[in-house]
TIBALUM-126361 format. One record per residue: residue in three letters; x, y, z of N, C-alpha, C, O in turn. Coordinates in Angstrom, 3 decimals. Layout:
['ALA' [X Y Z] [X Y Z] [X Y Z] [X Y Z]]
...
//
This chain:
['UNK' [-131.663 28.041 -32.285] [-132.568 28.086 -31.171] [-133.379 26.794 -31.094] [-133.968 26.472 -30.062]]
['UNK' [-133.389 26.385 -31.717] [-134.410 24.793 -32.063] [-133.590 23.691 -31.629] [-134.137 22.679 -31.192]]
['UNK' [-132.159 23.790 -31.712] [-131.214 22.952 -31.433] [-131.706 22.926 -29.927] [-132.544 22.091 -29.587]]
['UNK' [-131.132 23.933 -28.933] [-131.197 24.605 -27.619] [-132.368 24.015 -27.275] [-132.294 23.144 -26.408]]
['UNK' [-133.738 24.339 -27.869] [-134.844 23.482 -27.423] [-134.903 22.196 -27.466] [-135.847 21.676 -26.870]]
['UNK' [-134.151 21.521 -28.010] [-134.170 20.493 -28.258] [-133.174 19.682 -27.457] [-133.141 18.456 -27.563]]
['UNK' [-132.617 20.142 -26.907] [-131.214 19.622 -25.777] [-130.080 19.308 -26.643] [-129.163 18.581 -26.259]]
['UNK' [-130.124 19.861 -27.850] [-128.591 19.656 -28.533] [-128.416 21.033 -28.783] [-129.026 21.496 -29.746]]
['UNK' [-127.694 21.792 -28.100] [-126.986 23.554 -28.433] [-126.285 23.061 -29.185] [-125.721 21.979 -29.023]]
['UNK' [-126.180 24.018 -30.449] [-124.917 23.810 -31.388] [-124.704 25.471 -31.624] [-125.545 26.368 -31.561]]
['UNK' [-123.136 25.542 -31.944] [-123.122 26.998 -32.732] [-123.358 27.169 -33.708] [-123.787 26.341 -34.512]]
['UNK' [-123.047 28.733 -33.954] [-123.771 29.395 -35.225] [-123.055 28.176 -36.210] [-123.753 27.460 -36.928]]
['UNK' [-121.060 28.006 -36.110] [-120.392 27.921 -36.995] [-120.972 26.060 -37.116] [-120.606 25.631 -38.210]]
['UNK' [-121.609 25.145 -36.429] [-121.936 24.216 -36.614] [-123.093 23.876 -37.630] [-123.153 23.047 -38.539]]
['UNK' [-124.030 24.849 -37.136] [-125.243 25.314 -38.182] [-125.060 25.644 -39.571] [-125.974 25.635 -40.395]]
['UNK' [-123.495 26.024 -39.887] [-123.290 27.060 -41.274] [-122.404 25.521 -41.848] [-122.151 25.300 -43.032]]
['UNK' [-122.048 24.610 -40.710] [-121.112 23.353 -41.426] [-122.289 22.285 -42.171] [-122.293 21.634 -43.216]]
['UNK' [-123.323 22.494 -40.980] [-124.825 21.637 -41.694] [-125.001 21.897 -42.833] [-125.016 21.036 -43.713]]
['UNK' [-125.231 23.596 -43.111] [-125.807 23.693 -44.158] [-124.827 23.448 -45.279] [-125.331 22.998 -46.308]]
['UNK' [-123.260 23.699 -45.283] [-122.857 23.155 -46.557] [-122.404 21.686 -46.725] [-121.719 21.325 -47.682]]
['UNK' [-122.759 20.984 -45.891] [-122.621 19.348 -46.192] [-123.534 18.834 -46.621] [-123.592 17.720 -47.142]]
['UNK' [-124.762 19.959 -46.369] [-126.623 19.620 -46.923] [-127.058 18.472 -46.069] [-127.735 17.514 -46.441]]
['UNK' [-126.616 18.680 -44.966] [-127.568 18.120 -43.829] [-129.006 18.890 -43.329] [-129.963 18.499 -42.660]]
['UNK' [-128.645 20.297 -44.052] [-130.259 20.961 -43.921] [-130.359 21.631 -45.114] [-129.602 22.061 -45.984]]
['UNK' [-131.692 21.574 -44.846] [-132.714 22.466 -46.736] [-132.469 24.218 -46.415] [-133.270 24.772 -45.662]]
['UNK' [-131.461 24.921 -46.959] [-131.124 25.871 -46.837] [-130.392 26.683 -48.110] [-129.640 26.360 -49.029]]
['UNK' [-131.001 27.857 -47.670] [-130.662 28.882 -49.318] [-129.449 29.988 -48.707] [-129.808 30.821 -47.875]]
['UNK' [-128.148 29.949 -49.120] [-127.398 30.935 -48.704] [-127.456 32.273 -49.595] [-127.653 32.218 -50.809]]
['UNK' [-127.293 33.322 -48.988] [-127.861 34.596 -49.570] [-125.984 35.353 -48.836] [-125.109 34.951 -48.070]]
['UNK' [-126.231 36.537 -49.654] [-124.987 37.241 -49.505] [-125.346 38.759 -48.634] [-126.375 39.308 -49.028]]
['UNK' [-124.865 39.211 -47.911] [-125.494 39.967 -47.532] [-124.264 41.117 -47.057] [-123.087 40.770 -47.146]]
['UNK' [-124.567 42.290 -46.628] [-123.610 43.534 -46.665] [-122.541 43.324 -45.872] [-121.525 44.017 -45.831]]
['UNK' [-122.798 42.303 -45.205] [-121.733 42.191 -44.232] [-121.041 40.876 -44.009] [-120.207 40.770 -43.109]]
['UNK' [-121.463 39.517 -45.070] [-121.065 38.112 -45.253] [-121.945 37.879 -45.708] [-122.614 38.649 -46.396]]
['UNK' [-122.286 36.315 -45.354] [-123.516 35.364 -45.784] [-124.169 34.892 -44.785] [-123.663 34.619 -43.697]]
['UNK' [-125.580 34.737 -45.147] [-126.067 34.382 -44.252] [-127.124 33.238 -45.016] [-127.623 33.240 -46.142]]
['UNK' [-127.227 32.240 -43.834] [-128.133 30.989 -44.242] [-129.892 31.211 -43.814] [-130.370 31.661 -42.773]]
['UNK' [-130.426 30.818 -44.776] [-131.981 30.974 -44.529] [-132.415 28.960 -44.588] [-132.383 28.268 -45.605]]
['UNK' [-132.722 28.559 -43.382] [-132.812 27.496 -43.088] [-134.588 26.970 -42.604] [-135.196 27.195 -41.558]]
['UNK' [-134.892 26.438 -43.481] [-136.258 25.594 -42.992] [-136.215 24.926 -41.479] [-135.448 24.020 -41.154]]
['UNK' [-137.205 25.564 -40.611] [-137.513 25.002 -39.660] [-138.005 23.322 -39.676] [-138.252 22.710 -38.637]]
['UNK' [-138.090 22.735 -41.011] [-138.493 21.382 -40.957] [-137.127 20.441 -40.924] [-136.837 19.538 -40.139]]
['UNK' [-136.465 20.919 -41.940] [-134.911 20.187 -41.547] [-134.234 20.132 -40.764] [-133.349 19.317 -40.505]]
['UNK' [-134.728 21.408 -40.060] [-133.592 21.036 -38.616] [-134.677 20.369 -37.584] [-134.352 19.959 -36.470]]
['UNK' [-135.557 20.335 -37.929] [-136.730 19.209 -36.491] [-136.331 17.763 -37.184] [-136.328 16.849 -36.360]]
['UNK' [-135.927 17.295 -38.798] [-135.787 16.258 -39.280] [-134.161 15.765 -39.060] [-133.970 14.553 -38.957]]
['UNK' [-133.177 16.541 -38.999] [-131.867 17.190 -38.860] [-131.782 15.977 -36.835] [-131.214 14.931 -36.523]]
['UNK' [-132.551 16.823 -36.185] [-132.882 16.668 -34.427] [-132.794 15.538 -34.435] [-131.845 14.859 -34.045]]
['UNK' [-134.234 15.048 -35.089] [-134.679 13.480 -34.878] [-133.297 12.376 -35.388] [-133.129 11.207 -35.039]]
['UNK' [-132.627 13.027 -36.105] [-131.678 12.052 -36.983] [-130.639 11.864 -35.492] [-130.401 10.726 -35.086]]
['UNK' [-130.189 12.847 -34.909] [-129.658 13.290 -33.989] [-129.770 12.576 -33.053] [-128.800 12.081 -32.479]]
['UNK' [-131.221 12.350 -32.652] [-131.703 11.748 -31.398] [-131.634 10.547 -31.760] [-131.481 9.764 -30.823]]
['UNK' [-131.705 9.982 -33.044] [-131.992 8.413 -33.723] [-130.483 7.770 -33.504] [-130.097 6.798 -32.854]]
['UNK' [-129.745 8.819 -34.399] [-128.352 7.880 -34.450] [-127.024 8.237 -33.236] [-125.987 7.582 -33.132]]
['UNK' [-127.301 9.105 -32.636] [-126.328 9.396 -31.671] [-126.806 10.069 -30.298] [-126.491 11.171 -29.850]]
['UNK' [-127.797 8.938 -29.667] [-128.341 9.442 -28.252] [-128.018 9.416 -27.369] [-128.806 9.385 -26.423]]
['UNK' [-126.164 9.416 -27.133] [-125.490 10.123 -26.117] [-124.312 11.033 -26.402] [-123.509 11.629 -25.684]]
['UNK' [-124.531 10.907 -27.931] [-123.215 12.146 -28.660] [-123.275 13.343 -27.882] [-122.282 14.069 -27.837]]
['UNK' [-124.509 13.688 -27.153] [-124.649 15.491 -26.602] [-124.987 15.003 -24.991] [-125.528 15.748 -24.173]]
['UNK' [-124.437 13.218 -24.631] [-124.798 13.826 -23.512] [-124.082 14.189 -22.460] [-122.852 14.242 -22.453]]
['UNK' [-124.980 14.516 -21.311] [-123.382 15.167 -20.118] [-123.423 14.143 -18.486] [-122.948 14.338 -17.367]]
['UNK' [-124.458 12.749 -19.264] [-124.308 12.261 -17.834] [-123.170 11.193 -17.518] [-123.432 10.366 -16.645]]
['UNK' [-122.172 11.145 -18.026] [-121.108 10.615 -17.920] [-119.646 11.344 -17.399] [-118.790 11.753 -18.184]]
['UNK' [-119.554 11.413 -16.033] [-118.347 12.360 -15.569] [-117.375 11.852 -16.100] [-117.261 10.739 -16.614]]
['UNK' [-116.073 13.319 -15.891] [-115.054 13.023 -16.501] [-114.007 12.410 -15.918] [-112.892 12.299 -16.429]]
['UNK' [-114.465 11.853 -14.445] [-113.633 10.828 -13.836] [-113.891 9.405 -14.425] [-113.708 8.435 -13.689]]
['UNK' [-114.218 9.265 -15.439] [-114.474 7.799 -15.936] [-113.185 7.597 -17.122] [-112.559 6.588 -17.447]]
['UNK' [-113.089 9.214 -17.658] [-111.945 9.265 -18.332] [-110.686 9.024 -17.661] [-109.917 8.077 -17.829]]
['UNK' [-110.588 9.959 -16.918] [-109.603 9.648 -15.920] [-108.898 8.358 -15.557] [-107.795 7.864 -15.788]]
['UNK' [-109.822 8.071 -14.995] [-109.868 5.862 -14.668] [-109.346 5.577 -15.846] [-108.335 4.925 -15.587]]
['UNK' [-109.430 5.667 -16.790] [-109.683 4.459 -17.405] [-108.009 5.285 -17.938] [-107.157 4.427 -18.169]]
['UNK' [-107.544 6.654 -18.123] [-106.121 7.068 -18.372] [-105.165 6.639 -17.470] [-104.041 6.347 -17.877]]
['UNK' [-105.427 6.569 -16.420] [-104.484 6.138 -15.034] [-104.297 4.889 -14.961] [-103.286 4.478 -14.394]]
['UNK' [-105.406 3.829 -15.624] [-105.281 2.710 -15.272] [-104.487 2.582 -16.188] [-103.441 2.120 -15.733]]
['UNK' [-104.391 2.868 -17.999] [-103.284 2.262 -18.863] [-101.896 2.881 -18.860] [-100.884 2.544 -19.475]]
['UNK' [-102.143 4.009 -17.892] [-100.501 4.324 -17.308] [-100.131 3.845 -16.776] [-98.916 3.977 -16.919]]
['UNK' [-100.410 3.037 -15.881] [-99.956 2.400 -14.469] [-100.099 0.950 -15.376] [-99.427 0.082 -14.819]]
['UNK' [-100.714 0.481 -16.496] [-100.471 -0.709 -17.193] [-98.800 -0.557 -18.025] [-97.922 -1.420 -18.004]]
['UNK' [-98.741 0.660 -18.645] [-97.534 0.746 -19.435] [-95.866 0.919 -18.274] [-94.658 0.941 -18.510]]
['UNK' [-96.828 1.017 -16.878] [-94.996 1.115 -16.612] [-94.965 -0.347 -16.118] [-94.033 -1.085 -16.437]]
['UNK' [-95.770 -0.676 -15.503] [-95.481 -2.389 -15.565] [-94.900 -2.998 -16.823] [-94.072 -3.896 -16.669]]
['UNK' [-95.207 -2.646 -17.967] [-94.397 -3.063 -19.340] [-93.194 -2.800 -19.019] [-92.375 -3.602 -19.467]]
['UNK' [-92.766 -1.907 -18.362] [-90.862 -1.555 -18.362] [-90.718 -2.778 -17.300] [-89.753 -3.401 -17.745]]
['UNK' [-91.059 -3.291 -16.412] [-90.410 -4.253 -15.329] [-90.168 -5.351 -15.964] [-90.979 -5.908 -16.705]]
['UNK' [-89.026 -5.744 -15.718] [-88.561 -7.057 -16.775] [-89.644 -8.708 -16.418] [-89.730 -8.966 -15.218]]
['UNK' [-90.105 -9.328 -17.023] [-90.834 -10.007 -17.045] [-89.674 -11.816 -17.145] [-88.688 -12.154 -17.800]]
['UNK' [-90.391 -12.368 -16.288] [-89.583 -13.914 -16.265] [-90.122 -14.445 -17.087] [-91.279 -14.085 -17.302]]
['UNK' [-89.553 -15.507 -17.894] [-90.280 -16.040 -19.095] [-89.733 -17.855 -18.516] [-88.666 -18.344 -18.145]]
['UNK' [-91.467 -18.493 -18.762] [-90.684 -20.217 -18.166] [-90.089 -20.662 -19.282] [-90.698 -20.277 -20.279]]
['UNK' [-88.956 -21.448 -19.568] [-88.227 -22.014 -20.159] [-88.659 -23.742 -20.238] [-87.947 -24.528 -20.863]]
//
């Protein structure tokens, strides 16, 4: 939920990858039905900032996906020009 406030949503299963790479201060406990992570609200605000520091457009969405596009169409339309036989000066 802190993620979400924070403009980076992540899932549960992203949250449970944090905690075992020890990107957050967290105690896993076993419980009747799996495990569950008990996670300090300070690591994941320290976790955020790292977030916002080193990758401040990894989450973002203002880049449409026609830029992908372009830029796929253009090296298709580069690779069939590679098949047309090319004159070479002598």
């Amino acid at each position: 939920m802190l993620y979400e406030h924070a403009g980076h949503p992540r899932t549960p299963r992203s949250i449970q990858r944090y905690c075992a790479k020890g990107h957050l201060d967290c105690r896993r406990i076993e419980t009747a039905i799996g495990e569950k992570y008990l996670i300090t609200s300070a690591s994941v605000a320290k976790h955020i900032a790292y977030i916002e520091e080193v990758r401040p457009t990894a989450t973002g969405l203002d880049v449409s996906r026609q830029v992908a596009t372009t830029v796929a169409l253009k090296e298709r339309n580069d690779d069939e020009r590679d098949d047309e036989p090319r004159h070479v000066a002598t």
